[in-house]
C-alpha positions, 0 to 999 in steps of 0.5 A, a space after each residue: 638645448 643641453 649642452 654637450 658636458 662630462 656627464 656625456 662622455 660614453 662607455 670607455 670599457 674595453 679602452 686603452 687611453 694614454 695622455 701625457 701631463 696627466 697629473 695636474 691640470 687639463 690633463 687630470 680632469 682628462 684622466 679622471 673623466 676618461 677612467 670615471 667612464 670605464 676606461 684604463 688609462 696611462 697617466 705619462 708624466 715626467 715625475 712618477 711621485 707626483 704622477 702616483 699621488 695624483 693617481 690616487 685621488 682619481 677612481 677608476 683603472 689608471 696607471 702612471 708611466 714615465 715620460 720626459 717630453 723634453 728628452 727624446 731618450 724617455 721618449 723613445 723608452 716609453 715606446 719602445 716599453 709599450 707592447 699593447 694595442 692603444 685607443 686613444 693618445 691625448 697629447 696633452 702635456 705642455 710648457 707656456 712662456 717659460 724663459 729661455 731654455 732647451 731641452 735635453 737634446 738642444 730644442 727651445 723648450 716650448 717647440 721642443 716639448 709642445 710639438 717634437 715630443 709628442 711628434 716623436 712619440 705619436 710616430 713612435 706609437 702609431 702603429 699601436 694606435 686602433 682609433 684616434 690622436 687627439 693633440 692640445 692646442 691653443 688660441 695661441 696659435 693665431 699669433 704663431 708663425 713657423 720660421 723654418 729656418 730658426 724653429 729653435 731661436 738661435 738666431 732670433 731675439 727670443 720672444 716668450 709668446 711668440 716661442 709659445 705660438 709657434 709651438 701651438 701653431 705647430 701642434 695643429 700643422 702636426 694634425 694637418 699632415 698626420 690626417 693627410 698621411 693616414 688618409 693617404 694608408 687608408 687607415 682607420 686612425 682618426 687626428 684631432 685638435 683641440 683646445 680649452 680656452 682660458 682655462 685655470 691651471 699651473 700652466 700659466 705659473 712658469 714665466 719667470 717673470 713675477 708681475 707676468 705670473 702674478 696677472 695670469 694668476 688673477 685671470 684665472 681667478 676672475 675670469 678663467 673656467 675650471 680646469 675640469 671645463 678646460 678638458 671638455 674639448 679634449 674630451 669630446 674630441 678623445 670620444 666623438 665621431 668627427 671629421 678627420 683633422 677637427 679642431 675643438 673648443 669652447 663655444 663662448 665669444 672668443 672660444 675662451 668660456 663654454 661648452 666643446 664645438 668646432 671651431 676654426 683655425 687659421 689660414 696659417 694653421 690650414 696651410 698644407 704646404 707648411 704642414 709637409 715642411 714642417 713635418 720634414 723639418 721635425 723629422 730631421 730634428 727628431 730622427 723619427 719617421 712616420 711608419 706608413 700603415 695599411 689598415 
């Protein structure tokens, strides 16, 4: 049997993608793939130079906008500049083990940029949105758990991994709730998850720590897949017909190599009631609301 790959990604005329990191990693072979099928796409990155020169190895309509997830002021300028209607939004962008840090507005760097950004920019764009929302993830979040009470670890002897888990947690909850919420408007906006495995990109070169970045850099050169199958899952969750709330990812043992497929999740990542707390925990950190739909 021939196994789902690039090559099978449909028509995306006539279609509006937006993804955030758009210029390395995950999120170029995202874009190029996505464009390669006829689709315009908008490549959100934080540094417009890089965006465009990462642009320019890509063949087909894209174009790069500005977009600072760590900073909810470019957040709320990307979408309050956004006028038209968009297909898809992959909510690809994200930061792994970085050392203690906020962002601009006071959030732990990896919660705040991993799950408020892109929290704050989906409720900000959804009524724009015509047919999915598709938000990476990681195996990560099988070690990951919400401390309400601490999201932004204040109080808490900061952990790296652990900041990172609960960040990636968060991101499928996020999934959980929106699917709930549009479900409840009988809208005909799908959300997914997805993640790529263990996957070779500059994510893993941030830590601060130089003999942890120096081994993440041999795996990815003796055991990681390419980047370009890295994006399969977000791929096929950007441009197949699943059930509502599906997470995708590679088919190999232990989801880490191979082809898209569902895949499962976590007691903690299917918890509803901590999907609706963590939903209003987000709102009152970001001062965004879900914008409730009738379509």
């Amino acid at each position: 049997m021939t196994k789902w790959n690039v090559e099978n990604v449909p028509s995306q005329s006539d279609r509006t993608i937006i993804v955030t990191g758009a210029n390395s990693g995950l999120g170029l072979a995202t874009t190029a793939a996505l464009a390669g099928a006829g689709g315009r796409v908008v490549m959100a990155v934080r540094d417009l130079k890089r965006g465009a020169a990462a642009a320019a190895t890509i063949t087909g309509n894209v174009e790069v906008r500005e977009l600072d997830l760590a900073d909810l002021s470019s957040v709320r300028r990307f979408a309050e500049e956004w006028t038209e209607p968009i297909d898809v939004l992959v909510n690809n962008a994200g930061v792994m083990l970085v050392p203690q840090s906020t962002t601009k507005d006071g959030f732990e760097t990896q919660f705040g940029t991993n799950h408020l950004g892109h929290f704050a920019l989906t409720n900000l764009l959804l009524p724009l949105i015509r047919d999915r929302v598709v938000t990476v993830s990681s195996t990560a979040h099988r070690s990951g758990t919400i401390d309400l009470d601490d999201l932004n670890w204040t109080s808490r002897p900061y952990k790296s991994w652990a900041a990172y888990g609960q960040s990636k947690l968060a991101n499928l909850l996020f999934t959980l709730e929106l699917e709930r919420r549009l479900e409840g408007d009988k809208s005909s906006v799908r959300t997914f998850a997805a993640h790529p495995g263990y996957a070779a990109t500059n994510l893993q070169g941030h830590s601060g720590n130089r003999l942890l970045t120096g081994l993440m850099g041999v795996g990815n050169k003796l055991i990681a897949q390419s980047e370009q199958m890295g994006a399969l899952p977000s791929l096929f969750a950007a441009t197949q017909d699943l059930p509502g709330a599906s997470y995708v990812g590679p088919d190999g043992r232990g989801e880490q190599r191979g082809h898209p497929t569902l895949v499962g999740r976590t007691a903690a990542a299917s918890d509803v009631d901590m999907a609706k707390k963590l939903w209003a925990a987000s709102e009152q950190l970001t001062g965004v609301s879900y914008p409730s739909l009738t379509r």
